[in-house]
PyMOL CGO cylinders between C-alpha atoms (Angstrom):
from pymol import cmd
from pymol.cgo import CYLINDER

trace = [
    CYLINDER, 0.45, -2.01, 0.93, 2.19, -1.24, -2.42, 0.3, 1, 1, 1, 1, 1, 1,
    CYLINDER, 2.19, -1.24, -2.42, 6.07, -0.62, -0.80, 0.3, 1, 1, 1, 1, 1, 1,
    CYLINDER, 6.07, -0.62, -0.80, 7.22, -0.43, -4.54, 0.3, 1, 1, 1, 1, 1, 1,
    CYLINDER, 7.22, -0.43, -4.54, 4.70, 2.15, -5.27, 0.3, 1, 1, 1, 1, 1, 1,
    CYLINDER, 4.70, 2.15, -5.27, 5.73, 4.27, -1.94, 0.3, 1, 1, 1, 1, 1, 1,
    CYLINDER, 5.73, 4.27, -1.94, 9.71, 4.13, -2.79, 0.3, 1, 1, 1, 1, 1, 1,
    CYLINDER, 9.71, 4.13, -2.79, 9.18, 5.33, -6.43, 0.3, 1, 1, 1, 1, 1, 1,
    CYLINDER, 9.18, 5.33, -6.43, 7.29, 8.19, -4.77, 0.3, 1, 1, 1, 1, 1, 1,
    CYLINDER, 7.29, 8.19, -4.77, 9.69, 8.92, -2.02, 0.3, 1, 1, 1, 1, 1, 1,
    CYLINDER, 9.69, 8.92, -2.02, 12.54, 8.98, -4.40, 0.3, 1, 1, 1, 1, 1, 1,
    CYLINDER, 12.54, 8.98, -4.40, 10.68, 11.09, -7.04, 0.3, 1, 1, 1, 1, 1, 1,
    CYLINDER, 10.68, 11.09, -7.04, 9.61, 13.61, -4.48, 0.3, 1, 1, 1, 1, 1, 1,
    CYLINDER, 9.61, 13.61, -4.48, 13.54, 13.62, -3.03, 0.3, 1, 1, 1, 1, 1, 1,
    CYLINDER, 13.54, 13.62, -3.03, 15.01, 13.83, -6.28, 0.3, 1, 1, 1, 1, 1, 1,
    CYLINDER, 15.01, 13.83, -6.28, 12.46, 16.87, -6.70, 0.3, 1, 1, 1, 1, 1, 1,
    CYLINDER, 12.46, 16.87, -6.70, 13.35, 18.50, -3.37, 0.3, 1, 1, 1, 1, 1, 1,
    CYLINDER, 13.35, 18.50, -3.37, 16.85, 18.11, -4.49, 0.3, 1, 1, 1, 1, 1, 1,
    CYLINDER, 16.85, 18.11, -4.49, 16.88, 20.06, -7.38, 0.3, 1, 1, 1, 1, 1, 1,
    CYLINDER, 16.88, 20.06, -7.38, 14.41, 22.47, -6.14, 0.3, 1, 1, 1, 1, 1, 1,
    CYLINDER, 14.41, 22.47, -6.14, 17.15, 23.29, -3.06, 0.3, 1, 1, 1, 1, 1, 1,
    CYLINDER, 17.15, 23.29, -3.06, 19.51, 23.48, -5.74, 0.3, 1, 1, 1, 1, 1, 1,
    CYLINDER, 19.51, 23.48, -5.74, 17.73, 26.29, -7.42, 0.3, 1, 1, 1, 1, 1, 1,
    CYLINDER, 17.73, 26.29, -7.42, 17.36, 28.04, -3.90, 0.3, 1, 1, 1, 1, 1, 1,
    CYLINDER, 17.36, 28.04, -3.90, 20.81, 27.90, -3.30, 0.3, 1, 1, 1, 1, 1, 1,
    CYLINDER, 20.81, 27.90, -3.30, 22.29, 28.28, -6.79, 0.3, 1, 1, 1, 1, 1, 1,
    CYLINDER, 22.29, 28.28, -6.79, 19.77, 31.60, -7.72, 0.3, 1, 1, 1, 1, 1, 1,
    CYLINDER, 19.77, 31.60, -7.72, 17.51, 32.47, -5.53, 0.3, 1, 1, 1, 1, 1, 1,
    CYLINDER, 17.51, 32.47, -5.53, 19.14, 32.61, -2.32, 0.3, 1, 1, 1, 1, 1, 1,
    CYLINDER, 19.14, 32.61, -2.32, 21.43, 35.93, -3.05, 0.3, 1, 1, 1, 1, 1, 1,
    CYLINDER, 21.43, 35.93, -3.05, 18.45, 37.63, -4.76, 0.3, 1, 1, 1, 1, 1, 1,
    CYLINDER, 18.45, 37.63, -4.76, 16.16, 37.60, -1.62, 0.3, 1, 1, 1, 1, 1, 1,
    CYLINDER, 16.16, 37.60, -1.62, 16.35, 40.07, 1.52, 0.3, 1, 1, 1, 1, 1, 1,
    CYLINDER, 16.35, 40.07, 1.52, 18.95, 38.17, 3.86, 0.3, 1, 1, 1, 1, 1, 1,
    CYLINDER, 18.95, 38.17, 3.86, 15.98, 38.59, 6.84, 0.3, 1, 1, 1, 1, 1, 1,
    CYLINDER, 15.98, 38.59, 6.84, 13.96, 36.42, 5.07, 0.3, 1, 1, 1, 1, 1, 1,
    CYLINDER, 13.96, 36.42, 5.07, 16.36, 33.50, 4.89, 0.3, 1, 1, 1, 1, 1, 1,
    CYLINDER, 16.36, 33.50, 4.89, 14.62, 31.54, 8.27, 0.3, 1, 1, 1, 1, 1, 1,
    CYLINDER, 14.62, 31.54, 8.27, 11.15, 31.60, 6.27, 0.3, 1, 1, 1, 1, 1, 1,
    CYLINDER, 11.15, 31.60, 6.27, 12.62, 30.44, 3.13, 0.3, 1, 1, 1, 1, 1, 1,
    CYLINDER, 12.62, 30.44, 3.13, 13.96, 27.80, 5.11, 0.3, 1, 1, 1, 1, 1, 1,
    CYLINDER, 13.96, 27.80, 5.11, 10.98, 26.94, 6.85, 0.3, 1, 1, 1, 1, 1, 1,
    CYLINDER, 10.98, 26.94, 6.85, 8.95, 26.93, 3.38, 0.3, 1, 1, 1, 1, 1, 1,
    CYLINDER, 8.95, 26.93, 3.38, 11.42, 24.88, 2.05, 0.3, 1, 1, 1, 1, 1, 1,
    CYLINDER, 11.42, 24.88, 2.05, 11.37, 22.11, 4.90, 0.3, 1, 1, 1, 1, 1, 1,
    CYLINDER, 11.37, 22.11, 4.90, 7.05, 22.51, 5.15, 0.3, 1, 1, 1, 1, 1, 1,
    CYLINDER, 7.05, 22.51, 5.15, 7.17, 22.05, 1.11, 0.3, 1, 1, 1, 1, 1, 1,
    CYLINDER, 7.17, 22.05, 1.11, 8.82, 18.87, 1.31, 0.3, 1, 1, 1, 1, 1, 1,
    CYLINDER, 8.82, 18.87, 1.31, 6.65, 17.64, 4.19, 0.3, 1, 1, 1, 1, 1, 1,
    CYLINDER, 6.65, 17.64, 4.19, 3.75, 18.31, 1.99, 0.3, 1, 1, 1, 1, 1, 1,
    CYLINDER, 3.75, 18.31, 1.99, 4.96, 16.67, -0.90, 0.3, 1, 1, 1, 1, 1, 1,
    CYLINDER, 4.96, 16.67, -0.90, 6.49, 13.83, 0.60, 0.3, 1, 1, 1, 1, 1, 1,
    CYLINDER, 6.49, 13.83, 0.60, 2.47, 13.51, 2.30, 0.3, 1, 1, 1, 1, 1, 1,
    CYLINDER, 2.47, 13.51, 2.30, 1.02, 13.89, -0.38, 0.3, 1, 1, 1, 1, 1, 1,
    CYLINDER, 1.02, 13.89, -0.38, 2.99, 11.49, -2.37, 0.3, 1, 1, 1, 1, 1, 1,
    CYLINDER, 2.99, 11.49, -2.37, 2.97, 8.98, -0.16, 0.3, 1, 1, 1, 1, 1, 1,
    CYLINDER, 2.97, 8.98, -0.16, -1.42, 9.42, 0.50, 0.3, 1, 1, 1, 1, 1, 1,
    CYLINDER, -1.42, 9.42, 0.50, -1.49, 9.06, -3.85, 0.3, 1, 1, 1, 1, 1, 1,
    CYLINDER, -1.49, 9.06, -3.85, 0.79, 6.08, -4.04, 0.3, 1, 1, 1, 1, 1, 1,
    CYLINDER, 0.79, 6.08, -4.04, -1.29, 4.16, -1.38, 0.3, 1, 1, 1, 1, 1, 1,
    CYLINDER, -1.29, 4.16, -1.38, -4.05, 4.39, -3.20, 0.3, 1, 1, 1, 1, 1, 1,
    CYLINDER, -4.05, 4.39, -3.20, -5.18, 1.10, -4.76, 0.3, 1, 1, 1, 1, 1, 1,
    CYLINDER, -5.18, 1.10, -4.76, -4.00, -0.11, -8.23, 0.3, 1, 1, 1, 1, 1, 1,
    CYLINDER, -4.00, -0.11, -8.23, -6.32, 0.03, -11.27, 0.3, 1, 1, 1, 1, 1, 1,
    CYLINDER, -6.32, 0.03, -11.27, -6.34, -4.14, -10.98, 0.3, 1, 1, 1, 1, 1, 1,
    CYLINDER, -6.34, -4.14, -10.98, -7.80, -3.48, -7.27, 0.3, 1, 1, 1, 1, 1, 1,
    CYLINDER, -7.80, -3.48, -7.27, -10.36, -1.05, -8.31, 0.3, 1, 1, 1, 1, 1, 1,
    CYLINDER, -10.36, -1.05, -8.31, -11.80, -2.81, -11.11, 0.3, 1, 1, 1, 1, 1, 1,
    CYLINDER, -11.80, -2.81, -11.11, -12.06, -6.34, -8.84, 0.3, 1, 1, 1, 1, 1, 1,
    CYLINDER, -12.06, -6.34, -8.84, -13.32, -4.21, -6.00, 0.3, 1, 1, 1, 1, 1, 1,
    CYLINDER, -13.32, -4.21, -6.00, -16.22, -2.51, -8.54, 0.3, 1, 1, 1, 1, 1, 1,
    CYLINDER, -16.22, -2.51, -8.54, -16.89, -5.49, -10.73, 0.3, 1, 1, 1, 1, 1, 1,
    CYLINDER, -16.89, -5.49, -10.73, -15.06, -8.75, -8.23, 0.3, 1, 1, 1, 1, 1, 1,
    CYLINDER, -15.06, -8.75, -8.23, -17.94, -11.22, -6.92, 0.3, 1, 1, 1, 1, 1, 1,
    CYLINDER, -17.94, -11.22, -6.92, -17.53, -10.81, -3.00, 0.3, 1, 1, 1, 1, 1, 1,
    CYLINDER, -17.53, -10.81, -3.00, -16.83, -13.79, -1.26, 0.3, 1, 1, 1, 1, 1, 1,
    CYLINDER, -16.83, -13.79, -1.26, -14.70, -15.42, 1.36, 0.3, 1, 1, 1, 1, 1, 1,
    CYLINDER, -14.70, -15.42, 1.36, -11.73, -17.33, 1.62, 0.3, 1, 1, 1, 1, 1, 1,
    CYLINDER, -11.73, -17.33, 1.62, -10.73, -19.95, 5.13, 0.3, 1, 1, 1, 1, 1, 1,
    CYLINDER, -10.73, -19.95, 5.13, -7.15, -19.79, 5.64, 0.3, 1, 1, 1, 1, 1, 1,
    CYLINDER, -7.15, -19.79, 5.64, -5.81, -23.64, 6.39, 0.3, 1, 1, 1, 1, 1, 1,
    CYLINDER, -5.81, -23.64, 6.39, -2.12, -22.71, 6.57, 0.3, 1, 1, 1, 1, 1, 1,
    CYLINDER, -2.12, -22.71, 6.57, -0.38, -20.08, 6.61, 0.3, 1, 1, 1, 1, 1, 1,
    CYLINDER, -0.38, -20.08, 6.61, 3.74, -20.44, 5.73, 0.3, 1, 1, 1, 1, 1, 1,
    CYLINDER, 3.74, -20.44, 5.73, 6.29, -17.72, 6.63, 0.3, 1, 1, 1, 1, 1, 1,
    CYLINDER, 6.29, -17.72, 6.63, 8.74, -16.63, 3.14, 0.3, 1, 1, 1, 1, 1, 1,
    CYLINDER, 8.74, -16.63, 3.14, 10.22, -13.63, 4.97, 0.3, 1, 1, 1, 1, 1, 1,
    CYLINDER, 10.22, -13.63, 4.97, 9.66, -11.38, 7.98, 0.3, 1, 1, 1, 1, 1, 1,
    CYLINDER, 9.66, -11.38, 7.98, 6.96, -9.65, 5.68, 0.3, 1, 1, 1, 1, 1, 1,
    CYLINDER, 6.96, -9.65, 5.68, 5.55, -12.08, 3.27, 0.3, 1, 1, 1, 1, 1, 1,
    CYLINDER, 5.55, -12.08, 3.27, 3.86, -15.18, 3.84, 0.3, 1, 1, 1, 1, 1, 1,
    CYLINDER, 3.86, -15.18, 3.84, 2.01, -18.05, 1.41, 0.3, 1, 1, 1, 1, 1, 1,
    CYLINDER, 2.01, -18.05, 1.41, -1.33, -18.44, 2.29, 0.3, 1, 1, 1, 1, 1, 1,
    CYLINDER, -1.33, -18.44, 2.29, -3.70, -21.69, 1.61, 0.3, 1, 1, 1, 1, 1, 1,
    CYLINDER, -3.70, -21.69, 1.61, -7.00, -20.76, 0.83, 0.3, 1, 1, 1, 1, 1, 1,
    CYLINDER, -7.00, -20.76, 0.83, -10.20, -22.49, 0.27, 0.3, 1, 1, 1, 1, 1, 1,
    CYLINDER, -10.20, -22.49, 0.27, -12.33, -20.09, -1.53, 0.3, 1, 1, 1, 1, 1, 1,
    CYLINDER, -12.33, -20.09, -1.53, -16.27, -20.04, -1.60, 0.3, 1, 1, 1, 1, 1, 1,
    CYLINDER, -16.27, -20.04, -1.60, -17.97, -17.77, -4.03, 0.3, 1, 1, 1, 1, 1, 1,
    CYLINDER, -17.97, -17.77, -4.03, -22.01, -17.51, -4.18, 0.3, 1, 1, 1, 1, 1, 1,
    CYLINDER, -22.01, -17.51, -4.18, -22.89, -18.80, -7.44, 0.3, 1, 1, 1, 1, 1, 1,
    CYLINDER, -22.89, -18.80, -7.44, -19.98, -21.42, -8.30, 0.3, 1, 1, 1, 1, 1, 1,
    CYLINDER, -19.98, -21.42, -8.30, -18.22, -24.46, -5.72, 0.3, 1, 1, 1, 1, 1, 1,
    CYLINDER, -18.22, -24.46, -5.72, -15.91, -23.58, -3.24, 0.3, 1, 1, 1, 1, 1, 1,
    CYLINDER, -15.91, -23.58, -3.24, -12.12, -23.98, -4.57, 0.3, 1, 1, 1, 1, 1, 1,
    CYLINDER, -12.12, -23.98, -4.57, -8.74, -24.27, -2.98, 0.3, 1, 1, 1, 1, 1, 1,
    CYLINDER, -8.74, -24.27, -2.98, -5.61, -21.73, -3.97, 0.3, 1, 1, 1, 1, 1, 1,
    CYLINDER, -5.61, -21.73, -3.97, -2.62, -20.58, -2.99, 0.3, 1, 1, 1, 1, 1, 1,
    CYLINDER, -2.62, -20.58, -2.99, -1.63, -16.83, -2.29, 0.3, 1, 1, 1, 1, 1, 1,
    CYLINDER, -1.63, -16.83, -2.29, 1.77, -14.97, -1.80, 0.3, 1, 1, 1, 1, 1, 1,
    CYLINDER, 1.77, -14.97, -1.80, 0.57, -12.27, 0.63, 0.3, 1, 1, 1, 1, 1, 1,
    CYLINDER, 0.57, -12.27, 0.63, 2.09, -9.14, 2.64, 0.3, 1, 1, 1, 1, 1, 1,
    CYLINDER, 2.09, -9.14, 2.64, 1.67, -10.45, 6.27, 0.3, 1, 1, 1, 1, 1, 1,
    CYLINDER, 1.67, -10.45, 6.27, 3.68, -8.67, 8.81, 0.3, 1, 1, 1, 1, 1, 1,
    CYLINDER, 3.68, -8.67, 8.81, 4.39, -11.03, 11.52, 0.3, 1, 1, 1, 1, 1, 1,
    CYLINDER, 4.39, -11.03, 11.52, 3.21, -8.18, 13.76, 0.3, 1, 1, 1, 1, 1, 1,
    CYLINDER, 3.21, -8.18, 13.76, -0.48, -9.02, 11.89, 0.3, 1, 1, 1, 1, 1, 1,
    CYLINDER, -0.48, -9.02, 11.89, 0.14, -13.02, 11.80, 0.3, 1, 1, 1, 1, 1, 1,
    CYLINDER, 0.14, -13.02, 11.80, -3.00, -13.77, 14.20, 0.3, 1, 1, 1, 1, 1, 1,
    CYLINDER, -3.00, -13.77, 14.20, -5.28, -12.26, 11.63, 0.3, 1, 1, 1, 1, 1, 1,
    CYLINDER, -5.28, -12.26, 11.63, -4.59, -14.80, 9.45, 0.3, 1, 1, 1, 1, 1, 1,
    CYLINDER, -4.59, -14.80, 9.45, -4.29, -17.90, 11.38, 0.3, 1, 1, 1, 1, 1, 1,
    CYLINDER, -4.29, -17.90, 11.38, -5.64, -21.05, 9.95, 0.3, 1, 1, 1, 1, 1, 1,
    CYLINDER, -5.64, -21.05, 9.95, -9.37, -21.18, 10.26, 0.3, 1, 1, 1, 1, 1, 1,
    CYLINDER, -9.37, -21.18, 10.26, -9.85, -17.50, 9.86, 0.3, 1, 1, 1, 1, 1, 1,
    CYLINDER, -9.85, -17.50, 9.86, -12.34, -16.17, 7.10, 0.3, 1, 1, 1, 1, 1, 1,
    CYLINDER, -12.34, -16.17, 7.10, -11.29, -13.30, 4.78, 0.3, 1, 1, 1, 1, 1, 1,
    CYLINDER, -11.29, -13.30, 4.78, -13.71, -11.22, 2.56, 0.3, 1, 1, 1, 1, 1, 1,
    CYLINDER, -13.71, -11.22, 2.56, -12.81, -11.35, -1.17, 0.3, 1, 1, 1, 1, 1, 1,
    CYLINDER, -12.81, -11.35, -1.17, -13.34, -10.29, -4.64, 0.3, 1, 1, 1, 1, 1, 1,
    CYLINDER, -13.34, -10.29, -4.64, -13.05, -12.55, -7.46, 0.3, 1, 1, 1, 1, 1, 1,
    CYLINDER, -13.05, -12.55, -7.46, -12.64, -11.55, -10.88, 0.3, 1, 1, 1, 1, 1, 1,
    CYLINDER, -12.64, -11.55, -10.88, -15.59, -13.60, -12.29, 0.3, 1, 1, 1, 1, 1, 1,
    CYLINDER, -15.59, -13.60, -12.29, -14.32, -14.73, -15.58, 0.3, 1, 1, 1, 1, 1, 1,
    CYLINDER, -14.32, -14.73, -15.58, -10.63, -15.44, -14.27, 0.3, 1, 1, 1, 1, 1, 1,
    CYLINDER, -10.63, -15.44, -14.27, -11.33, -17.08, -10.55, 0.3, 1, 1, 1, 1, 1, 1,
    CYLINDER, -11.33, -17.08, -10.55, -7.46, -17.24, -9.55, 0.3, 1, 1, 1, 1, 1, 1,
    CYLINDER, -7.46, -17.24, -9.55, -7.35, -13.47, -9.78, 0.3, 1, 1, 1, 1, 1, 1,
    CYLINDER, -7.35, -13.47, -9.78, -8.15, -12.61, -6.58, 0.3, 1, 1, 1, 1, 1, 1,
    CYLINDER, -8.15, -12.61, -6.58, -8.41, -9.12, -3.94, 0.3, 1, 1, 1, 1, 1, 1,
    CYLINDER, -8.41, -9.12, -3.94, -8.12, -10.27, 0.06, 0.3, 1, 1, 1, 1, 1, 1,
    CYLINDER, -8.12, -10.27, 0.06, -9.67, -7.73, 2.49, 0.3, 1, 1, 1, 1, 1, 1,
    CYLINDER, -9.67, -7.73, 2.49, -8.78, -8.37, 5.67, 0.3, 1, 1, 1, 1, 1, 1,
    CYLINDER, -8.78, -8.37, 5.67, -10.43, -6.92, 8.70, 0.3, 1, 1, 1, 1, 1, 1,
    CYLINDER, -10.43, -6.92, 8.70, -8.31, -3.63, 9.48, 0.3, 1, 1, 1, 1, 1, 1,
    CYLINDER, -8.31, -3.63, 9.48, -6.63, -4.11, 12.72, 0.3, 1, 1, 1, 1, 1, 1,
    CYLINDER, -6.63, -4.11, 12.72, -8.57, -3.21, 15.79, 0.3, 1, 1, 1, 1, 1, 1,
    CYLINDER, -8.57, -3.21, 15.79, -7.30, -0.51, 18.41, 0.3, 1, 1, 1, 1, 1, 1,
    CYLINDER, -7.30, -0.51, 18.41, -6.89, -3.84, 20.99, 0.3, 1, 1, 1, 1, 1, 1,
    CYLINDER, -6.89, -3.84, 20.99, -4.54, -5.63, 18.57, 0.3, 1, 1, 1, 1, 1, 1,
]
cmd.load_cgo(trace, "trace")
């Protein structure tokens, strides 16, 4: 997950909202039947729902790096032999990396682990990869999603 992405759009869609409330309040507010006030209000509220949806669905969406190694990457796999903890949310990863075609390879990854999702990458686990074939150390993990039992 992008969180840098997702704030940016949060913020941009609350600035937005902001000024668009302005406007209601500022102009349009006294120009409108005062009956219709509750469904202005609930058009306004729905409107930022939407957006803020919307916003956060677009800026989820993988980066143009992920989408190129995810069209053009070589898939491959990657054994986890240690996992260490930087913060509650990030964690270094040691990989050894095996890609048909070329020897298997050890790196090192700075990866968003929640601790809540620590097990799925617990030394000995394999992750699915793509690996940018002229540059090996750039490198996509795709972990298994999460499973309704986890």
């Amino acid at each position: 997950m992008n969180d840098a992405r997702i704030v940016r759009a949060v913020v941009s869609v609350t600035i937005a909202y902001a000024i668009a409330l302005a406007v209601w309040i500022g102009w349009l507010r006294d120009r409108t039947p005062p009956e219709t006030l509750p469904y202005q209000l609930a058009a306004l509220v729905a409107g930022f729902g939407a957006a803020l949806g919307l916003a956060m669905m677009i800026a989820g969406r993988p980066t143009r790096e992920q989408k190129a190694l995810i069209e053009h990457g070589v898939e491959g796999w990657a054994t986890v032999d240690a996992l260490r903890r930087i913060d509650d949310e990030t964690a270094e990863l040691d990989l050894e990396f095996t890609v048909p075609g070329s020897g298997s390879y050890f790196g090192t990854i700075v990866h968003a682990v929640p601790k809540s999702d620590t097990t799925r990458f617990e030394p000995g686990t394999v992750i699915a990869v793509r690996v940018d074939p002229a540059h090996r150390e750039r490198v996509l993990l795709l972990p298994r999603p999460r499973g309704l039992d986890e």
